[in-house]
MARTI-582229 format. One record per residue (C-alpha): residue in one letter; x, y, z. Coordinates in Angstrom, 3 decimals. Layout:
BEGIN
@residu: A; px: X; py: Y; pz: Z
...
***
This chain:
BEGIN
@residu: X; px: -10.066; py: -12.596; pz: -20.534
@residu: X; px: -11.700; py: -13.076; pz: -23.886
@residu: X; px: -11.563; py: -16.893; pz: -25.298
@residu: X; px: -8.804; py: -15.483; pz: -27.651
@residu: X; px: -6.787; py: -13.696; pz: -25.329
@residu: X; px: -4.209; py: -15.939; pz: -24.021
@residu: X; px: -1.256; py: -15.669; pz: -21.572
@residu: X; px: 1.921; py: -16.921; pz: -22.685
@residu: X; px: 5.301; py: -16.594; pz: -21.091
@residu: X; px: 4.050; py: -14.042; pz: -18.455
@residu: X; px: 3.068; py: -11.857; pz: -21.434
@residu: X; px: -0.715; py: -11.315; pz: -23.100
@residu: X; px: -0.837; py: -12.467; pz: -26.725
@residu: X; px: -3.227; py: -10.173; pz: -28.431
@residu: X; px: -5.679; py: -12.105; pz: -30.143
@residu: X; px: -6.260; py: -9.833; pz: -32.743
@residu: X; px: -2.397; py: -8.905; pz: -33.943
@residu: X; px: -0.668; py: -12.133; pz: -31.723
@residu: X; px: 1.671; py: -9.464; pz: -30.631
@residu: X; px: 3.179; py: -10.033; pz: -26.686
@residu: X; px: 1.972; py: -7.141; pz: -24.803
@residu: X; px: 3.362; py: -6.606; pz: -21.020
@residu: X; px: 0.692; py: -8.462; pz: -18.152
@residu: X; px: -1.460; py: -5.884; pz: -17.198
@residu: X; px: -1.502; py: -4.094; pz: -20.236
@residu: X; px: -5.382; py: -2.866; pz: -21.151
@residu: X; px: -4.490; py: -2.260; pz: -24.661
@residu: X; px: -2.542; py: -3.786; pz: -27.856
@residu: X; px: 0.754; py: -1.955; pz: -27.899
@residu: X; px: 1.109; py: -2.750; pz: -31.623
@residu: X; px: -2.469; py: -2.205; pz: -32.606
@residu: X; px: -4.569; py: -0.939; pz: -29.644
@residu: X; px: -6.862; py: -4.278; pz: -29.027
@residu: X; px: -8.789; py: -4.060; pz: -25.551
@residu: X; px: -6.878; py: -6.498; pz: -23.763
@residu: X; px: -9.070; py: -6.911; pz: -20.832
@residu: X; px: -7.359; py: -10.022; pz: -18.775
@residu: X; px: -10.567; py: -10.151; pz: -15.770
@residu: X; px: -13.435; py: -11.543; pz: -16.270
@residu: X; px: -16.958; py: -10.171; pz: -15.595
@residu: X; px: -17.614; py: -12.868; pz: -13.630
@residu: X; px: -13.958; py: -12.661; pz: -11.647
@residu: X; px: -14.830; py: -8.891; pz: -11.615
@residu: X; px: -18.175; py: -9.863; pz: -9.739
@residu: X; px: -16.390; py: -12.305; pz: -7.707
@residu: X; px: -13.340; py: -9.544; pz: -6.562
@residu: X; px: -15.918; py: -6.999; pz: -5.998
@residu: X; px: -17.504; py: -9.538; pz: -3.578
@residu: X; px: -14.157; py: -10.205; pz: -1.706
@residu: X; px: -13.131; py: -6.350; pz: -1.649
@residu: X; px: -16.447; py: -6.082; pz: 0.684
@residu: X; px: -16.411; py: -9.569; pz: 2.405
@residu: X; px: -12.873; py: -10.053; pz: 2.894
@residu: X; px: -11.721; py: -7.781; pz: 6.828
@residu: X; px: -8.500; py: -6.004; pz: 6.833
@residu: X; px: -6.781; py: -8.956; pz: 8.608
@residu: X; px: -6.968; py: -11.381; pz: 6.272
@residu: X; px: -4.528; py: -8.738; pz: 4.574
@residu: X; px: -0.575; py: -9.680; pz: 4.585
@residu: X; px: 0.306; py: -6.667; pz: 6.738
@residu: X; px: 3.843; py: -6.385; pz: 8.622
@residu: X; px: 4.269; py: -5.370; pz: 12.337
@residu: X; px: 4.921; py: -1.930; pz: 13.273
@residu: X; px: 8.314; py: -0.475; pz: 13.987
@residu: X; px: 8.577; py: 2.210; pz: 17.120
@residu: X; px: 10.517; py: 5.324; pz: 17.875
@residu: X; px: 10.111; py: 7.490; pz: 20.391
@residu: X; px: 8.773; py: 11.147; pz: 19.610
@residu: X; px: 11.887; py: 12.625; pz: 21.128
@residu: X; px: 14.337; py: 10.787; pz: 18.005
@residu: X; px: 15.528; py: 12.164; pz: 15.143
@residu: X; px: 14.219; py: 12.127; pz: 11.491
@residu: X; px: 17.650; py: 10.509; pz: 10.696
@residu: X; px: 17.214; py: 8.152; pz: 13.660
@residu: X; px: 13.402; py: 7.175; pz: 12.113
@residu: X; px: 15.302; py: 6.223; pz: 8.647
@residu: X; px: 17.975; py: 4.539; pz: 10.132
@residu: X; px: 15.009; py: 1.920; pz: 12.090
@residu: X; px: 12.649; py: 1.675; pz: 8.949
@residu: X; px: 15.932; py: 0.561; pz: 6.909
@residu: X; px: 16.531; py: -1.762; pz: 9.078
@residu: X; px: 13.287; py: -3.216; pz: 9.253
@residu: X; px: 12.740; py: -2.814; pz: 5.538
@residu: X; px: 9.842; py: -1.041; pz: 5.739
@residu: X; px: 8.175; py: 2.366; pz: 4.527
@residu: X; px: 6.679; py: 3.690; pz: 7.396
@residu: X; px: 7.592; py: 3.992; pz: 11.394
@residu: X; px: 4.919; py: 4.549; pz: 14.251
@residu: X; px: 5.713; py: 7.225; pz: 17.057
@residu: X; px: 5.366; py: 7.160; pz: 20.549
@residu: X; px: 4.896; py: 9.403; pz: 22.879
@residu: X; px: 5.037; py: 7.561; pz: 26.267
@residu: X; px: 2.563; py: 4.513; pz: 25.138
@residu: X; px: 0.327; py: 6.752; pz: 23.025
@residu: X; px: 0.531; py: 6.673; pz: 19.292
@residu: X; px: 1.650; py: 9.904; pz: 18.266
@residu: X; px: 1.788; py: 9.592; pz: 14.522
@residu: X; px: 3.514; py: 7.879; pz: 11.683
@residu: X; px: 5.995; py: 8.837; pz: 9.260
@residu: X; px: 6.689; py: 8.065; pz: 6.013
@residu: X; px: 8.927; py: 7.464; pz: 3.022
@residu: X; px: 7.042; py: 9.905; pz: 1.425
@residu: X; px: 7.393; py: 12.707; pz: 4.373
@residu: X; px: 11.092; py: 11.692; pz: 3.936
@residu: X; px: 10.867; py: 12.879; pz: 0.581
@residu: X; px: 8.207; py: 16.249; pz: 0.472
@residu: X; px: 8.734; py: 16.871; pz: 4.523
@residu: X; px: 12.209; py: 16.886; pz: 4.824
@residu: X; px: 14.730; py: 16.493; pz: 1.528
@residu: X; px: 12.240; py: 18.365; pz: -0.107
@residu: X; px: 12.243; py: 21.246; pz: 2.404
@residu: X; px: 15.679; py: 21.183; pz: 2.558
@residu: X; px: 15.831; py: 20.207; pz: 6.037
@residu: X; px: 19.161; py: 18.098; pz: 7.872
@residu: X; px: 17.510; py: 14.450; pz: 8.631
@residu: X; px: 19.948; py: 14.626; pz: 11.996
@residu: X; px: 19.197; py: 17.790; pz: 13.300
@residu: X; px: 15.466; py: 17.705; pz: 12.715
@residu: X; px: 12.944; py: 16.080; pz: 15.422
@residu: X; px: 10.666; py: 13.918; pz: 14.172
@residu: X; px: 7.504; py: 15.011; pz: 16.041
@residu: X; px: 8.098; py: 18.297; pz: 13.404
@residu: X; px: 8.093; py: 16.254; pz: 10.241
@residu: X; px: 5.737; py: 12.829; pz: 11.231
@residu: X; px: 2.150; py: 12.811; pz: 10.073
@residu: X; px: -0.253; py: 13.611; pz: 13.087
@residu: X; px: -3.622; py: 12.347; pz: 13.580
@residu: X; px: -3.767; py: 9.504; pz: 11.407
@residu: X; px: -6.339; py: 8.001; pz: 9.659
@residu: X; px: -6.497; py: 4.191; pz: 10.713
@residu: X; px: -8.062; py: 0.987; pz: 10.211
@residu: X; px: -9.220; py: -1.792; pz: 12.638
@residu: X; px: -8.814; py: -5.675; pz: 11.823
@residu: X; px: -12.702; py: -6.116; pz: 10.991
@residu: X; px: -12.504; py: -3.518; pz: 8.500
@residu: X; px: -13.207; py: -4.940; pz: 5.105
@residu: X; px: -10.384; py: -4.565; pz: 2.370
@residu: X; px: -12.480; py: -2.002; pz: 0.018
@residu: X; px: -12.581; py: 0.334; pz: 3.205
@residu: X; px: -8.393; py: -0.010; pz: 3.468
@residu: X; px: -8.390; py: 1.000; pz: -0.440
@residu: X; px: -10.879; py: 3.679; pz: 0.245
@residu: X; px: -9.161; py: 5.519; pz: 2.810
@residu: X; px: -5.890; py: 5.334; pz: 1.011
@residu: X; px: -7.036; py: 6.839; pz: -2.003
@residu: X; px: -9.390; py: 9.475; pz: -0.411
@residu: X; px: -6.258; py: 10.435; pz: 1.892
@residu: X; px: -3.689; py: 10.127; pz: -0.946
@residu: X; px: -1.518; py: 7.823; pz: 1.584
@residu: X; px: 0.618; py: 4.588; pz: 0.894
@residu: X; px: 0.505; py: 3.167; pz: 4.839
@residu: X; px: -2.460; py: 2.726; pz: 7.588
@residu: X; px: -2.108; py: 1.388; pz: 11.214
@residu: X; px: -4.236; py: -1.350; pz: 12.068
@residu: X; px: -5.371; py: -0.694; pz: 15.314
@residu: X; px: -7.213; py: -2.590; pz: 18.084
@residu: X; px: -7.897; py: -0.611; pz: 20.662
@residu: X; px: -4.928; py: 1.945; pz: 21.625
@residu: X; px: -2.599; py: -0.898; pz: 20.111
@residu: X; px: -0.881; py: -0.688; pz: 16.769
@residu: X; px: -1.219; py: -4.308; pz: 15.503
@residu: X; px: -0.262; py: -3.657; pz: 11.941
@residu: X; px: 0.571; py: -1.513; pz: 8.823
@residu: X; px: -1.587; py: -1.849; pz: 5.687
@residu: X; px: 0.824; py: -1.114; pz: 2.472
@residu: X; px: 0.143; py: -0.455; pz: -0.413
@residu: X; px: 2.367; py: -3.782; pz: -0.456
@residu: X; px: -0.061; py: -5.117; pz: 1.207
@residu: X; px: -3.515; py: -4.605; pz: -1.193
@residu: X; px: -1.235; py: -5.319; pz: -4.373
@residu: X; px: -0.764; py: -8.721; pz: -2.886
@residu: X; px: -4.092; py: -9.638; pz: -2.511
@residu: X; px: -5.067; py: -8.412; pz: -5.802
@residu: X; px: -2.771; py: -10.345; pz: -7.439
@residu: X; px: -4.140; py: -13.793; pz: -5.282
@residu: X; px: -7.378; py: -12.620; pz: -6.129
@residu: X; px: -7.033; py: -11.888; pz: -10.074
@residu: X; px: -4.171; py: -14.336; pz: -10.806
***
């Protein structure tokens, strides 16, 4: 943050126009000013952590189950309940995929397909791209942006341990920048 730049009331004062642009803005909405809110030095310092910092230190949640033999309505009904955006499937004690919000959307409503009368093993992603606890957090952020996903199992071993969110990374960001 330039010495002028200040943050006031959760918004960035431009120190060029003092108009109150929305945190996280990178320019002036009223006159285009950079607003640049991170450092160099905290820049330095976050590209540090991004390699030092392993996956676990991460706040990821605990997988939810379902069998490969359940519905794609059955999968939505568990993730709602656990409040999350992803399931892991099963296939005897194997992990046979994951599924997704997202497949929920492009997979199924977007393929027209009935969510009770469609099995999930036809719909869930299949090998999946995964991450182990060691892992350092820029490799989590790598593989979701080279795969395009939102959700990675953390795996040790043959055991699901976790899911890395997007969630997940936009919480340590904001520990890490704020």
């Amino acid at each position: 943050m330039s010495a002028q730049t200040q943050i006031v009331d959760g918004m960035i004062e431009c120190p060029m126009c003092h108009k109150k642009n929305v945190l996280g803005s990178d320019n002036c909405v009223s006159c285009g000013h950079d607003l640049e809110v991170v450092p160099a030095r905290q820049k330095d310092q976050l590209s540090k952590s991004l390699l030092a910092d392993a996956v676990s230190n991460l706040d990821y949640h605990e997988p939810i189950y379902i069998d490969i033999g359940a519905t794609v309505a059955d999968a939505i009904r568990d993730m709602f309940a656990g409040k999350h955006g992803s399931i892991v499937i099963r296939d005897g004690s194997d992990i046979a995929g994951i599924f997704t919000e997202r497949d929920i959307i492009y997979k199924v409503l977007g393929q027209g397909k009935d969510p009770a009368n469609t099995p999930i093993r036809d719909v869930m992603t299949k090998n999946i791209e995964s991450l182990v606890p060691e892992d350092p957090v820029a490799g989590a952020l790598h593989k979701m942006a080279f795969i395009g996903c939102r959700h990675l199992p953390v795996m040790e071993g043959a055991r699901c341990v976790g899911i890395v969110s997007v969630r997940s990374l936009v919480r340590y960001f904001a520990e890490k920048i704020l």
